[in-house]
Each structure stands twice: as C-alpha cells, then as structure tokens.
C-alpha positions, 0 to 999 in steps of 0.5 A: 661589487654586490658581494659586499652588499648586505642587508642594513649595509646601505642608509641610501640609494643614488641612481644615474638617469641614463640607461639606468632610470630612462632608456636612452637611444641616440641614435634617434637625434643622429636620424632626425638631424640627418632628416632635416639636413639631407643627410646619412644618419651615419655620416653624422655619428662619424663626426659627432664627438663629446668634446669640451662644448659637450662638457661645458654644456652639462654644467650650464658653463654655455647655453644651448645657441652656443651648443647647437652652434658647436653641434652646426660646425662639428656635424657639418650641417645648417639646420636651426637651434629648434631641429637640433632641440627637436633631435636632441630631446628625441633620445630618450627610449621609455623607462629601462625595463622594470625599473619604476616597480624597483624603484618603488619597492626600493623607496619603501626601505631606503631614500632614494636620490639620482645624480646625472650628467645632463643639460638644461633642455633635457632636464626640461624635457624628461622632468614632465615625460618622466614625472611618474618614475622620477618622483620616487627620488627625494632629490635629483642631482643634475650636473647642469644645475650643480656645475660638477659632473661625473666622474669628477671628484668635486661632483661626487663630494658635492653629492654626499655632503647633499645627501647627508649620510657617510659616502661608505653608506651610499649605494650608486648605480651608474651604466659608465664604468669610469663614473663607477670608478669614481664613485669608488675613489671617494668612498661609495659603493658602486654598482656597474649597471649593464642590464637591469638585472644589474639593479635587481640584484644589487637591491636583493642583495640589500635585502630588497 
C-alpha cells in the first residue's frame, strides 16, 4: 500500500502497539507460567488459545479474576491471579527497533494516535514502562477502554470520528494482516508492518 502514498497525502497517523511500537514476545508468559506450575513451556503454548474470554477481556466485557480463571482451567494448571498477572505483563520485549526517533520525527509533521487490542492490566503496565515512546501519540485508543476491538468495523468507525479527520487521510500501521484488511474496508489506508523497515518506508514515502 505504500504506492499510494505520497507527500501531503495523509493529515494523520495511527499505530497498533504491538510489534509495531512495543516489542512483544509471549513466549516469556508461556515460561513463567510454566515455572510456577512445574510445567513445560511448551506444554502450555499447545493449550493456550484466543478464544472468546481473550476477547471479552479486551473490551473490558469481564475483569481479569475471571480471565486468569479461563486461563487456570484452558492451560490446566493451579497458579494464583498474581503468577498469571506476573506472566502476563512479562510480554513485552523493549521498544521495536528505531521506533521512538520515527516517532519523534513523524510527530513533527503529522498527529499521531495508536489504536490497540489490549486489556486493562497491560494498559496499567506499559502505560509507566513505556511513558517515553508513548507520549508522542496525541491519544491512545485501547480496546479495553473503548469496547470495540480490531478488526471490527465498530472500532475503526469509532476511531475515525475520534481523530477527526476523513478515514481516506489516515495512515494506519498495524503487524496483523486481518486488522489491515479491516482498516481498509472502512476506508483507511493501511500499512502491513512485518518489520520496522515496514514504517521507515511508509513515513519516506510521505515525505518524512
């Protein structure tokens, strides 16, 4: 999609969160939850699945006892909400490489908003981790807070009207190829981001 980018094309900028902003690794909850409960990292990630409580908990539909409690009976292991909560806030890697001098960069001719499926304890978490690289966004749309998620065309809608400016004159950043295809179907032009040079070459492509 960056073929049909060009300077003066865009009036603004939204980024997903993860693997785009922040690093994600998830790995690191399968192996913590697996410390605790005596158990194979692996052994976990062949029972973990998103599934409708992954969902509900990312629009703030059911708090995170309940989750942890999906999470106890799917994974089959007996640890406490705190080992859970200690796993699951374990995710996050660092910044994706580059990023925050982009973003920096990219703040100083455009606005710039995220828009994330995310939940309420990693809200909590990467909101004081991560305060540095986030405050270059004017307004960070989180799933949990809005009650819409990607790729839902509700949340995209949502999104726009919030930001103020026609859907056409966005530029979205997003790592998950159906969010992308969303974004699309409600008018936004859409960047597939598999690597940072994914963003680098989008923002040169505006002119950036």
């Amino acid at each position: 999609m960056i073929s049909s980018l060009a300077p003066n094309s865009a009036d603004a900028l939204l980024f997903d969160l993860g693997r785009v902003v922040l690093d994600i690794d998830f790995g690191k909850a399968l192996a913590c939850w697996a410390g605790h409960a005596g158990r194979a990292p692996a052994d976990l990630a062949a029972r973990f699945v998103r599934e409708a409580s992954y969902r509900d908990h990312e629009v703030g539909k059911i708090e995170d006892a309940a989750y942890f409690q999906s999470l106890r009976d799917a994974l089959g292991i007996g640890i406490s909400d705190a080992q859970f909560l200690e796993g699951w806030n374990a995710i996050f890697a660092g910044e994706m490489p580059g990023i925050a001098p982009l973003l920096k960069r990219a703040a100083a001719h455009l606005p710039l908003y995220a828009f994330s499926n995310t939940n309420r304890p990693h809200v909590a978490h990467f909101s004081k981790a991560y305060a540095d690289v986030l405050g270059h966004f004017r307004e960070v749309f989180l799933s949990s807070s809005i009650g819409l998620r990607k790729p839902d065309a509700a949340a995209y809608d949502h999104v726009v009207r919030a930001i103020g400016v026609p859907a056409e004159r966005i530029v979205f950043f997003d790592d998950v190829a159906a969010n992308i295809e969303g974004a699309r179907a409600r008018g936004l032009v859409a960047v597939h981001v598999t690597s940072p040079d994914d963003v680098v070459n989008a923002l040169a492509a505006l002119g950036i």
